[in-house]
N, C-alpha and C positions, 0 to 999 in steps of 0.2 A: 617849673615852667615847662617843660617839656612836654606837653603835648605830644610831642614825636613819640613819644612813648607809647603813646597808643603806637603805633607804627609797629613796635616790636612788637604785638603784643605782647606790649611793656603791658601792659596792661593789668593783666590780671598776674600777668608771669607765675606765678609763681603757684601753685598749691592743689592740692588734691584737687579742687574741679578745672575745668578749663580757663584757661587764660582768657582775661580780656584782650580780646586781638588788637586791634589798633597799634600804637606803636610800641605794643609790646612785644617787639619781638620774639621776648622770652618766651612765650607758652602763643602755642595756636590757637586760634578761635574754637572754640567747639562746637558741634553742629548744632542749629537750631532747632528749639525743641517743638518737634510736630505737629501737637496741640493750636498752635497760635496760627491764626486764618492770614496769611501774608498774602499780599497782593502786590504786583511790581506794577511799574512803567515807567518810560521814557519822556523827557519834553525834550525838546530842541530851539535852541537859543539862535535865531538866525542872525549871519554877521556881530558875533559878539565882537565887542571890542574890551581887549586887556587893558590894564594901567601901562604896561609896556608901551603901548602903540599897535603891539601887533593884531590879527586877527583871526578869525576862524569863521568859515561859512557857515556854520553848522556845529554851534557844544551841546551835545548830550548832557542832559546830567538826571542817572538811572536814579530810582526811587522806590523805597517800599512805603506799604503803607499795613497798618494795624484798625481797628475800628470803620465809624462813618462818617462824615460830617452832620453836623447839626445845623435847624439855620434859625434862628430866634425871629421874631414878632416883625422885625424889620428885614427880613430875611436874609441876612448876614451869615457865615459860619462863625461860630461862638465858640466851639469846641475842639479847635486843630493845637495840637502839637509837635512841636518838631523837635528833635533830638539830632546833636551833629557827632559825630567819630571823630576820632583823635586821626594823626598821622599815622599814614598806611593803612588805616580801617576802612572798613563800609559801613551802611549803615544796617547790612545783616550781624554785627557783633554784638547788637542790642538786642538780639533775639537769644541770648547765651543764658543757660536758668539763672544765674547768679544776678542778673539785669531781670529778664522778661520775667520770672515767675516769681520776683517779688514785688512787681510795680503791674502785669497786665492783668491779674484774674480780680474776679469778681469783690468788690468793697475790697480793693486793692489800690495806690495812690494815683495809677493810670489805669486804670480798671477801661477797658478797652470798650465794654460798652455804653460808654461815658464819655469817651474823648477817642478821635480822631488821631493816631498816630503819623508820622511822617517820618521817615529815615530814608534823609539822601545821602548819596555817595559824592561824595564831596569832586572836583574840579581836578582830574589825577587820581582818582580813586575808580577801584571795582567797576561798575558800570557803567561810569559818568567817561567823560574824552579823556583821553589821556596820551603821552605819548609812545607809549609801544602800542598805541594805534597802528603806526606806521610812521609818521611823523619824526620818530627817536628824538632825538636833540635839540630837531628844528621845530618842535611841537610850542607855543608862546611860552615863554617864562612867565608862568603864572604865581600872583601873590594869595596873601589872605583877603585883601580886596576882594580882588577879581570873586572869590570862592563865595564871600559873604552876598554880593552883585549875584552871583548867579541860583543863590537860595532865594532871595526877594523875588526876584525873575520867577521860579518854581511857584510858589506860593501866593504872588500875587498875580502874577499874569497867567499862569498855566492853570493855578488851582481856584482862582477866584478867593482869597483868602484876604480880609482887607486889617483883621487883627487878630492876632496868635494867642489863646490861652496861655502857652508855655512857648517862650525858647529854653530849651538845657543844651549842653555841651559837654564835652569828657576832651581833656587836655587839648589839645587844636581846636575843638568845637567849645571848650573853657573859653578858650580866646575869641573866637568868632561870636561868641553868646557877647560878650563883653561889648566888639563891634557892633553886632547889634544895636545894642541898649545905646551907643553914642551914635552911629550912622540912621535907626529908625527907631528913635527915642518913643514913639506911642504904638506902633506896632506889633508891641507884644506885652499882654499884660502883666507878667512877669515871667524873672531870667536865672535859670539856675545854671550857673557856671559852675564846671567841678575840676579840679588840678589845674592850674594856670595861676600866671602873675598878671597883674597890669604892667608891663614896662617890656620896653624890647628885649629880645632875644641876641641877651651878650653874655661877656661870664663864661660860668662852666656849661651854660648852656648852649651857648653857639659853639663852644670847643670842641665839645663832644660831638657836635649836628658837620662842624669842617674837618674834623678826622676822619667821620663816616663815611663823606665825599670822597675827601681824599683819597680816602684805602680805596672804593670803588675806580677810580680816574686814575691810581697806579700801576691796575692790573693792565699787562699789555692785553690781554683778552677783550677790553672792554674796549680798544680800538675806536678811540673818541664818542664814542653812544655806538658806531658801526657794526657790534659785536653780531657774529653769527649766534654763538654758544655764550649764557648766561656768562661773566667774568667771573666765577664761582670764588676765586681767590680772596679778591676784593668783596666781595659780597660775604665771605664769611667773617671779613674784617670789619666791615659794617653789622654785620648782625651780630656778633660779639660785643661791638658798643650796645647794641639795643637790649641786648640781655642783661647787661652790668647796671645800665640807663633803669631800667623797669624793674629790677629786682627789691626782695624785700629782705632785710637779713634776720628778723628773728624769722620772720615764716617760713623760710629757707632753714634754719637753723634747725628750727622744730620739727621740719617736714624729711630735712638730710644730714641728719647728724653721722653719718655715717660718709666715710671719704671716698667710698668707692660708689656709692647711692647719689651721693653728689656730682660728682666726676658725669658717672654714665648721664644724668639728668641735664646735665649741662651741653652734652655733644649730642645728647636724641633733641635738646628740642631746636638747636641750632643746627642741626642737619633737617631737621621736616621746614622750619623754617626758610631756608635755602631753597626749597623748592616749591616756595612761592610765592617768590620774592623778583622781579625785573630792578635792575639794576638803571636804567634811565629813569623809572615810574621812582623809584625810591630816590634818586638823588633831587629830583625836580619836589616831594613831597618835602623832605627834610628843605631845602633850602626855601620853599614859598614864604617860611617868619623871617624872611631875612627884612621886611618892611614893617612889620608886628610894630605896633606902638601905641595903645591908647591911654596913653597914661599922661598927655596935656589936655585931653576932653572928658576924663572920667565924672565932671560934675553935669554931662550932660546928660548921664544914665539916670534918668528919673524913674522906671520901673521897677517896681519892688523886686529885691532881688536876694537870695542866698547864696552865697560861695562857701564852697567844700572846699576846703586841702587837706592832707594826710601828712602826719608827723613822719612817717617813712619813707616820702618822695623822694626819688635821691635827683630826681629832674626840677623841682620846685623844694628847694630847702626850709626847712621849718623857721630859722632863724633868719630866715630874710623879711625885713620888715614892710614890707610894701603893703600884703593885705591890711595892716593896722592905720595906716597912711591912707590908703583907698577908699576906706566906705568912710572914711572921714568927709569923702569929698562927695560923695554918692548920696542922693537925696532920701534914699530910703533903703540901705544895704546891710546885711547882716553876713557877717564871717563866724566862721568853725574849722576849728584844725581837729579832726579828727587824730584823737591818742593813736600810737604804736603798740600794736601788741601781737603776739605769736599769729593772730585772725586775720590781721591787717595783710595790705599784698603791695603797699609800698606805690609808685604811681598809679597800678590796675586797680588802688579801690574806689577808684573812680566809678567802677564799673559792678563792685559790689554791692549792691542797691541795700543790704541791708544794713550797711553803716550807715546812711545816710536818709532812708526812704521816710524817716519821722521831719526826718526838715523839707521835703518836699510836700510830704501831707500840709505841715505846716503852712507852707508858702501858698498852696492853692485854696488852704481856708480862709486863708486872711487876705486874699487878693479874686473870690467870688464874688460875681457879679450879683448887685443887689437885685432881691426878686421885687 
């Protein structure tokens, strides 16, 4: 369940290419591969209002985009997709080869001159408002609501968009996918959630998400959000959960059999991590599941949908029975637990597009609109 995982670049953490950033902390994102034509911008939400109450004159929420839109006979777009980041990510972690270069080039399953890309930065994240805008502490306590409210926003009011080819998601954006399908049950013609449970955020999973607080909100450095200087102490205790959170153990095993190759792997990438990481942006990210629940509405998900988990999630455990429960209840749902093997990366194979890129082929062949 951990979505947060993305966050550490839990994500990909662990393995010879770059980590899936998000909340995986374990391994950084790695840079975006050149080739792929990215285009940004900005919308602006005037007067939003949170599920809190609170408000904001003004949410950014930043955006890339991949391909063009398409507009069909009725002039509609027919061909937008939007993919969500996990916790801590933006929506530049889908640009990582282990994502982009098996899902965007040519007779590929998002073959970019085919569909319309969309990757925002979620409410807290990278370019969207956040609060070491300035704001620190007193920035809205924002939920998964509120983040799901302000992609509709994006997409149907900014980008004219009245039905989505694809929602997908990678652990917090698993879950937002989910919301989705129950909050705008025809607005997307189908939903690929990847790493995520349907059911709140309790268990070892909020344990892990209130110790990470914790350690940040113990450093006296952190000076109630007031910090001049990063609270490095506390944030190394936090990213320490996210690297434990995101990891895989054969692939780790495979990759660091050796105790000192380990060791060093373990403090390089939890020091590059540290430094770039804000310590209020991350406490307000892990805590936004703290209202996560769709699991009294999941028969209202009537879009065809596929859910990915991984046997090596140590954030979504394999013997938790929920997914087998779930598409029970789901009008038209199809689950796969991805085996564990030396390849696997544990919650970041979310982000590995080729464990999974045959069930999204799949999904878009059997949910193509008739000609």
């Amino acid at each position: 369940m951990l979505h947060l995982l993305s966050l550490l670049a839990l994500q990909a953490a662990t393995t010879a290419g770059p980590a899936v950033p998000p909340l995986a902390a374990a391994s950084p994102p790695a840079a975006p591969a050149a080739r792929w034509p990215v285009r940004e911008a900005d919308f602006v939400i005037k007067d939003f209002r949170f599920a809190s109450g609170e408000t904001l004159p003004e949410l950014r929420i930043h955006y890339s985009m991949l391909g063009q839109p398409h507009r069909n006979a009725r002039g509609e777009i027919d061909n937008a997709v939007m993919v969500l980041h996990g916790t801590g990510g933006t929506g530049k972690q889908f640009l990582v080869p282990q994502f982009a270069d098996e899902l965007y080039g040519p007779g590929q399953p998002l073959d970019i001159r085919r569909y319309w890309i969309i990757l925002p930065d979620g409410i807290g994240h990278g370019g969207s408002s956040k609060p070491s805008d300035g704001q620190r502490m007193h920035f809205p306590r924002y939920d998964y609501a509120d983040m799901v409210d302000a992609q509709y926003r994006l997409l149907h009011d900014g980008l004219g968009i009245n039905r989505m080819r694809l929602i997908m998601g990678t652990s917090m954006g698993c879950m937002h996918s989910l919301m989705w399908g129950e909050t705008h049950p025809d607005f997307a013609r189908a939903l690929m959630p990847l790493a995520c449970e349907p059911v709140p955020i309790a268990g070892l999973n909020r344990i892990w998400r209130q110790l990470l607080i914790d350690g940040i909100k113990a450093d006296p450095a952190w000076a109630g959000g007031d910090y001049r200087e990063q609270p490095l102490q506390g944030l190394r205790t936090a990213q320490t959960a996210l690297f434990i959170a995101g990891a895989a153990p054969l692939n780790l095993q495979t990759l660091y059999p050796d105790r000192d190759a380990a060791a060093d792997f373990a403090q390089e990438r939890v020091a590059t991590a540290l430094s770039r990481l804000d310590a209020n942006d991350l406490i307000y990210q892990v805590d936004a599941s703290r209202t996560y629940d769709p699991s009294a509405k999941l028969a209202a998900i009537t879009a065809p949908l596929v859910w990915i988990n991984s046997a090596d999630d140590f954030i979504n455990p394999r013997n938790l029975d929920y997914p087998a429960q779930a598409v029970r209840r789901m009008k038209n749902a199809r689950f796969r637990l991805i085996p564990e093997t030396a390849d696997t990366h544990g919650h970041g194979t979310h982000t590995w597009a080729v464990n999974w890129k045959a069930d999204l082929a799949g999904l878009l062949a059997r949910t193509a609109p008739a000609r």
